[in-house]
LUMZAKOL-792894 format. One record per residue (C-alpha): x, z, y. Coordinates in steps of 0.1 Angstrom, whole numbers, plus 5000, padded with zeros to 4 digits. Layout:
BEGIN
XZY
...
This chain:
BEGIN
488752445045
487252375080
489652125092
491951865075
495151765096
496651435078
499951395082
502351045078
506051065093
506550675098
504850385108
501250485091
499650165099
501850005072
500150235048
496350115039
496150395007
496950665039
494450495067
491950455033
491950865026
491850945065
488750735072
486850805038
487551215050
485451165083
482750915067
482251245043
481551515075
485451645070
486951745101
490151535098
493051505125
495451265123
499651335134
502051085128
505650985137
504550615146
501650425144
500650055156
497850035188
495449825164
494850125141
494750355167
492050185181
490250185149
490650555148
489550585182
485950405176
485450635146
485950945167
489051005147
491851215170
495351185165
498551355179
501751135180
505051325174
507251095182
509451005156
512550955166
515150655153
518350515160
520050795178
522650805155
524750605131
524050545091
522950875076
522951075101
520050945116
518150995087
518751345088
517851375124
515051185120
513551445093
515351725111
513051595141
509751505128
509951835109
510252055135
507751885156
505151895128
506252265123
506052345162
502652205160
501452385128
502052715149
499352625173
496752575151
494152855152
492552955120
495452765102
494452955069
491352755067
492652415074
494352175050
497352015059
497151715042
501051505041
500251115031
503350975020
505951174999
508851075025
506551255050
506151585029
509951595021
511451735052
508751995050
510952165021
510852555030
508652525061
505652555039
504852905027
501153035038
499952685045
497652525026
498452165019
497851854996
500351594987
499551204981
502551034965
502750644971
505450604947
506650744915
510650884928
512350804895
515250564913
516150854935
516951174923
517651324954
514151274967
512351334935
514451684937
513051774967
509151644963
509251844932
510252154955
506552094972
504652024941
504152374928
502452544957
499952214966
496252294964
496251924949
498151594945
496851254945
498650954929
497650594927
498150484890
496850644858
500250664836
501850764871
500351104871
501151194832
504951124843
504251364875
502051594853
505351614832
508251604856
506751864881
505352064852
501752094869
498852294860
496351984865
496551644866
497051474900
494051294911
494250934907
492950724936
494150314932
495050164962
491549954971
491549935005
488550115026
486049935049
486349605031
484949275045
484649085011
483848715033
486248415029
487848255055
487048555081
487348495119
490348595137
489648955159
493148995169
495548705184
498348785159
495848705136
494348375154
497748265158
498748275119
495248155108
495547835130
498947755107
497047795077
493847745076
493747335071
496047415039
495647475001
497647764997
499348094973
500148354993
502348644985
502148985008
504349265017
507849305019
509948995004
512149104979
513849014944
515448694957
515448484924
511848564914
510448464949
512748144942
511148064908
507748094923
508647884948
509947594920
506647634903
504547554931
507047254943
507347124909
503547174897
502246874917
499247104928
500047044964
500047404973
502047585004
503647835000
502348155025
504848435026
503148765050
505149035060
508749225062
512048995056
514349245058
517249035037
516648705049
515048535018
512848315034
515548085048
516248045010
512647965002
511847755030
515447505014
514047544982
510347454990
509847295025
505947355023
506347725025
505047925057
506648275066
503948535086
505448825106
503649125092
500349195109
499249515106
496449675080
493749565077
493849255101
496349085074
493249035056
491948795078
494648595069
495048655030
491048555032
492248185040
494148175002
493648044973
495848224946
497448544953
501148604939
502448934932
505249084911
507049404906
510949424896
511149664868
514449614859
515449984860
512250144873
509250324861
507650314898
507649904896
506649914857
504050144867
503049974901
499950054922
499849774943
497149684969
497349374973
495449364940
492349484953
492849274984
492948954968
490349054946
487949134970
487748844985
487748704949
490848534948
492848484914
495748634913
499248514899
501448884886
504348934860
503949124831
504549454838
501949694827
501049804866
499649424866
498749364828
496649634823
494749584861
494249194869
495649104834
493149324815
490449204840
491048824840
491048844874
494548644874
496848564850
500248764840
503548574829
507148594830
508448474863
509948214851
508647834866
507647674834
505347954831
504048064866
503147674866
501147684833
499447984851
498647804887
497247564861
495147774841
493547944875
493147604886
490547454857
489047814850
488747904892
485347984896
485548244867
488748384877
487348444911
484248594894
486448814874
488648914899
485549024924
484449254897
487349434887
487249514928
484049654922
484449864895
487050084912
484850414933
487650544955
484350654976
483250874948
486651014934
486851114977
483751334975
485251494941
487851554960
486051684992
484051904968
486752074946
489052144976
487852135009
């Protein structure tokens, strides 16, 4: 291939595994293109002082009611990536490369005499619909990255693939390993300034599973430790109202985009992060990046036992796994408490002995 043309459908700055791959592609010498649906100014102007071009589509949202919108949006987004394809010169020597597996599905049938690659973020087993119609793209990919080990057997099996999908964990690229980083952006000034006088746990991403972020919240009340509570990110149901009643010392952060949110995490003490398995092999089998994140900057971190987190930080000692429960996530803010400076140690090397940069060039190499 001459050229590789990244694709992501929605919001791709939310995405540090996508922005990873397309930045580790022109650091190698690829010729690498970037077309998305939406995408925040900060990464764009990351792109732009790497000499990375991009092409917005212009995803569009909101036009309609419920489901329908949906289906105009990939109805949309589709024919504009399609439209666009047919422009390319020399299309048979380019790689069309579609980031997210919500951004490859509307592709279904508009495929045939590309060549493309798939990376899957998740593992579609709660949604049969979807899963359907990724598996419809699977067959005729020049490859397939994932982002946990047991995740590609399960694909390997389900999609009944030749090879093994390659398996790149979500570490995030251009890491600045300081603590307690300087603010670059204001969104970022203006959450450090709320934090950065306290002894804090942080927890990252999208609030979710009400009664676990409730327990954690007990722990650290009722633990004496004198932790806040930092909460960065989406809110979509409202939980923090219920935190903030249940623990007054808890702070909520309006999601700043990757990788400025780093800036802030860098201010933490202990990292908390958990995956509701209850019915799903994708949150059993998580690939979470926030694991990398608060183990580059050597932070402990604070995960439940599923194996996505036992057999990462658990295996590593980089934090300590437990049932979310408050008796035990308080023994565990205890435990990283007296052993700190060897949890942090711990947790920095696990961060180190993941090579995305390597498994990239394998990639490069084999495909491109």
């Amino acid at each position: 291939m001459k050229k590789v043309i990244y694709i992501v459908k929605s919001e791709l700055h939310i995405y540090p595994p996508c922005i990873a791959q397309i930045r580790m592609l022109k650091k190698n010498g690829v010729d690498v293109e970037v077309w998305y649906g939406s995408c925040a100014k900060q990464l764009l102007a990351i792109f732009d002082a790497e000499g990375i071009p991009y092409v917005d589509l212009h995803e569009q949202r909101g036009k309609l009611r419920g489901k329908l919108d949906r289906l105009n949006n990939w109805h949309q987004f589709a024919s504009a990536v399609k439209k666009k394809m047919k422009t390319i010169k020399n299309a048979s020597q380019t790689l069309f490369w579609f980031g997210t597996a919500e951004t490859a599905m509307p592709m279904v049938g508009k495929l045939k005499g590309y060549n493309y690659a798939l990376t899957s973020l998740e593992l579609l087993d709660d949604n049969k619909t979807k899963n359907r119609l990724f598996s419809m793209l699977t067959g005729d990919a020049k490859f397939i990255v994932c982002c946990e080990t047991t995740r590609a057997f399960i694909m390997r099996n389900w999609y009944g693939l030749k090879k093994l999908p390659y398996v790149m964990p979500n570490k995030p690229y251009d890491f600045h390993d300081e603590r307690r980083k300087t603010p670059s952006i204001e969104a970022t000034k203006k959450a450090i300034e709320l934090v950065q006088d306290k002894k804090f746990i942080i927890y990252q991403g999208i609030l979710k599973s009400r009664d676990y972020m409730l327990e954690m919240a007990r722990a650290i009340r009722d633990s004496g430790s004198g932790y806040y509570f930092v909460l960065m990110g989406l809110d979509p149901e409202n939980i923090f109202a219920d935190i903030k009643k249940e623990y007054d010392k808890s702070i909520f952060i309006k999601n700043i985009p990757a990788p400025y949110h780093l800036e802030v995490t860098s201010y933490a003490a202990i990292g908390f992060v958990f995956y509701d398995d209850r019915n799903s092999l994708n949150r059993a089998f998580c690939a979470p990046n926030k694991i990398y994140e608060y183990s580059g900057l050597r932070i402990p971190a604070i995960g439940n036992e599923v194996p996505g987190l036992v057999n990462t930080i658990g295996a590593a000692k980089a934090g300590v796994c437990v049932p979310i429960k408050k008796d035990a996530l308080m023994r565990a803010i205890r435990d990283i408490e007296e052993h700190y400076d060897l949890y942090a140690k711990n947790s920095y090397d696990f961060y180190l002995g993941t090579d995305n940069e390597a498994l990239m060039k394998r990639i490069i190499k084999e495909n491109i």
